[in-house]
C-alpha positions in Angstrom: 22.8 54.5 -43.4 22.4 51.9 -40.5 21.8 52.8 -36.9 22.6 51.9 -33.4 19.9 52.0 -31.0 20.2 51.5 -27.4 18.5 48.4 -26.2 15.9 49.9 -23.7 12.9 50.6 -26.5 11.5 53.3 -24.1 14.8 55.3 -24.0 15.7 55.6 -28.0 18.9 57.3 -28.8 20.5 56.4 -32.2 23.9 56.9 -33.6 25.0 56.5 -37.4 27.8 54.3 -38.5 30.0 57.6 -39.7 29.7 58.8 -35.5 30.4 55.4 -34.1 33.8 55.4 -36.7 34.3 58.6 -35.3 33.8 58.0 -31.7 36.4 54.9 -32.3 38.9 56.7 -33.9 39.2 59.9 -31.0 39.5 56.8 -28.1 42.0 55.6 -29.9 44.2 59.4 -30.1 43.1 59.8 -26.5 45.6 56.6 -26.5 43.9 56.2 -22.4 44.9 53.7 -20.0 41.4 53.5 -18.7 38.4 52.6 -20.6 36.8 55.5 -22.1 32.6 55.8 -22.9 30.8 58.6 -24.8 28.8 60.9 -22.6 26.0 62.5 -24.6 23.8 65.4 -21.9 21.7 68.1 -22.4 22.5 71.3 -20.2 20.9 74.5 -19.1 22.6 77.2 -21.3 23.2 78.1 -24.8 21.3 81.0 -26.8 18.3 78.8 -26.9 18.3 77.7 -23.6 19.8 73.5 -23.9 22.7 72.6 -25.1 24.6 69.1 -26.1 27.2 68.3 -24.3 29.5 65.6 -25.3 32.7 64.1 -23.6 34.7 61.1 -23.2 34.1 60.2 -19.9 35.4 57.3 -17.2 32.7 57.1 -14.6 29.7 55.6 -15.4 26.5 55.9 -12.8 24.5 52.5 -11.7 21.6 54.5 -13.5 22.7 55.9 -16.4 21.6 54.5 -19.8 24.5 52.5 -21.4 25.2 50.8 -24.6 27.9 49.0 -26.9 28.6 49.0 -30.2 32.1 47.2 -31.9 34.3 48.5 -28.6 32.4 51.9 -28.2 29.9 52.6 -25.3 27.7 55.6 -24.6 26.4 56.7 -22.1 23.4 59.2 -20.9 22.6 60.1 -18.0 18.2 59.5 -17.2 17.5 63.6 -16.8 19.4 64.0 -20.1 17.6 61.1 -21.5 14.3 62.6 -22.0 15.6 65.7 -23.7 17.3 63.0 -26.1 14.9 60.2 -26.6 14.6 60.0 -30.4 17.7 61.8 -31.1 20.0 60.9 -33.0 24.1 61.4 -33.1 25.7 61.6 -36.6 29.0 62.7 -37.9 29.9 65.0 -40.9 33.2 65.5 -42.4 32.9 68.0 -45.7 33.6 71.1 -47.6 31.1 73.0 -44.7 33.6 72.0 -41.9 33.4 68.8 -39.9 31.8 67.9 -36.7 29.3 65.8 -34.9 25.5 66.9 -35.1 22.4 65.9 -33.4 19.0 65.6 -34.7 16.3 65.4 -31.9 12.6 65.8 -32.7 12.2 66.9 -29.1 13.7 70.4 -29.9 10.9 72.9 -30.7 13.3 75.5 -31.9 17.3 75.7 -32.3 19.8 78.2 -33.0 22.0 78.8 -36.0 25.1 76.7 -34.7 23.0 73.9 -33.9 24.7 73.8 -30.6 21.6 74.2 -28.5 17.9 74.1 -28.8 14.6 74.4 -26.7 
């Protein structure tokens, strides 16, 4: 499994080759005029207090952390950024459903849908 890594060695967030397919295939349903990026965030909420937040997204910040990979770019904004540094965006498609999942070894604990963390 090969990874993408954005550039900046002190802000680490990695994505696997099945996400980044992934990611490419819903820009091009979305079928947008204007260039679409990945926003990856963490937010208050969620039963254990963060949750991942992911959308396509059109605006991108002078200081938000931005990379490219074969026509795909993500974004993260810097607050999210230290709740994701190390993480890592991967994509499952099986008999246990499909969706995208995150592993971040900054989580000390997370609940049963893997949707949020603390």
């Amino acid at each position: 499994m090969s990874l993408f890594t954005i550039t900046d060695a002190s802000q680490v967030f990695n994505l696997t080759d099945s996400a980044v397919d992934k990611v490419k295939g819903l820009i091009a349903e979305e079928g947008s005029e204007e260039e679409l990026v990945l926003r990856v965030a963490v937010r208050p909420g969620g039963c254990s207090g963060f949750s991942y937040e992911m959308f396509f997204d059109t605006d991108v910040a002078a200081d938000d952390i931005k990379t490219e990979r074969d026509g795909v770019t993500v974004v993260i904004d810097p607050a999210s950024q230290q709740d994701l540094k190390g993480a890592m965006l991967d994509y499952k498609d099986g008999l246990q459903g499909a969706g995208f999942q995150i592993t971040n070894p900054n989580a000390e604990r997370s609940c049963g849908c893997g949707q949020s963390f603390s």
